[in-house]
C-alpha positions in Angstrom: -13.9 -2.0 -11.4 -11.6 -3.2 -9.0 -7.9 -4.3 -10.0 -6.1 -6.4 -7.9 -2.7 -6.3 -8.1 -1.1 -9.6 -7.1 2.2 -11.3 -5.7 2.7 -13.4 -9.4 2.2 -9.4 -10.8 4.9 -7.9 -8.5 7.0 -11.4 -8.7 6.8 -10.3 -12.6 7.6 -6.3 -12.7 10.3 -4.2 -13.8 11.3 -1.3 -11.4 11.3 1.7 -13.6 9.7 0.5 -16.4 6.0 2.4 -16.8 4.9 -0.4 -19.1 6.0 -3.5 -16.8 5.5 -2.5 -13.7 3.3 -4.2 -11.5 0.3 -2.0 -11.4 0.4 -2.3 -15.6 0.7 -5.8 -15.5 -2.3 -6.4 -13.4 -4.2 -3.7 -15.6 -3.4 -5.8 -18.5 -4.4 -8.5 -17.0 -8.1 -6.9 -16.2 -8.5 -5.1 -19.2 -7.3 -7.2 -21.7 -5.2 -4.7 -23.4 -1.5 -4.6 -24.1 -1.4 -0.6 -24.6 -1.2 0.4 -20.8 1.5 2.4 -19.0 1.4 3.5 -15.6 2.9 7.4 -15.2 4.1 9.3 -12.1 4.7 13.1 -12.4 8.0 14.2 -11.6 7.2 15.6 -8.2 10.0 13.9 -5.5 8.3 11.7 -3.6 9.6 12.6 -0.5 8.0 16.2 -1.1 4.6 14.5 -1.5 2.0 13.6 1.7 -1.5 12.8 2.4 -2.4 15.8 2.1 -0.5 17.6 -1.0 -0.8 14.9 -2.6 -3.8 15.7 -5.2 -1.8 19.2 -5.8 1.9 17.0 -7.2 2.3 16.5 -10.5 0.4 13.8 -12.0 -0.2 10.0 -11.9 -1.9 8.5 -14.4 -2.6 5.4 -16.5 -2.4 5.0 -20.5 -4.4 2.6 -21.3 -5.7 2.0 -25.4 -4.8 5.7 -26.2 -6.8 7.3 -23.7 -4.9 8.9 -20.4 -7.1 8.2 -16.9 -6.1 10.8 -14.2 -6.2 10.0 -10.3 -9.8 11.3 -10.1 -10.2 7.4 -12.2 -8.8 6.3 -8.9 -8.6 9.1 -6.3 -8.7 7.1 -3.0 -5.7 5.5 -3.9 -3.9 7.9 -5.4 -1.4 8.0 -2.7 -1.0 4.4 -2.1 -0.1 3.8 -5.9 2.1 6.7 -5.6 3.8 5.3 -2.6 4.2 1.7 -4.3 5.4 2.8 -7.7 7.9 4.8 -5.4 9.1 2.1 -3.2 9.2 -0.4 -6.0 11.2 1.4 -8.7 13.5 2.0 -5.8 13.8 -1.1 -4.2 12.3 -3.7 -6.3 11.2 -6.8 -4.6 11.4 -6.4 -1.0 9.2 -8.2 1.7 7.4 -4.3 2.4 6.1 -4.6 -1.4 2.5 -6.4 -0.5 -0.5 -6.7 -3.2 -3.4 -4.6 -2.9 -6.4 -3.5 -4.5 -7.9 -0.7 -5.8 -11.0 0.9 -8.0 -10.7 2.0 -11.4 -13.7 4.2 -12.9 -13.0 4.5 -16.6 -15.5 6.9 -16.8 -13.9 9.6 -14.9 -10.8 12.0 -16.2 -10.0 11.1 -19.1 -8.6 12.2 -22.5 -7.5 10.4 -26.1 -4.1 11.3 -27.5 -2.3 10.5 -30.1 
């Protein structure tokens, strides 16, 4: 499924806010659910590259009780990372674009309660 994740989305996000940022807004939007957060391990970003990327801690999304990890979207992991990073730092700045990506609910995933 692909999410796009638009200027009205970003326009509308809380930095450091896992449940109004603009990745979780644009999932709500496409999924139709309220219940969605958008979680970045605790790895510093500035520790984290291309290439260590899939071994720092996790990203994930919470969405209806059930937690999708990056292999849900694993060609982006990075580039979310990178925006969630920027954007709780800076907010709304001209280098925070939309983008898409493709979610596959049917990969890494597990219910909690």
């Amino acid at each position: 499924m692909k999410i796009e994740v638009t200027q009205k989305d970003i326009d509308m996000g809380v930095p450091e806010n896992c449940t109004k940022c603009p990745i979780a807004i644009s999932l709500k939007r496409h999924l139709k659910s309220d219940d969605i957060k958008v979680i970045v391990g605790g790895t510093p970003f500035e520790e984290i590259t291309e290439k260590n990327v899939m071994d720092a801690e996790p990203i994930y999304f919470e969405i209806d009780k059930t937690r999708y990890y990056s292999n849900s979207f694993a060609k982006m992991k990075y580039a979310i990372r990178l925006f969630v990073n920027d954007f709780d730092k800076w907010g709304l700045t001209k280098n925070i674009k939309p983008f898409s990506f493709d979610l596959d609910l049917s990969k890494w995933q597990s219910k909690f309660e």
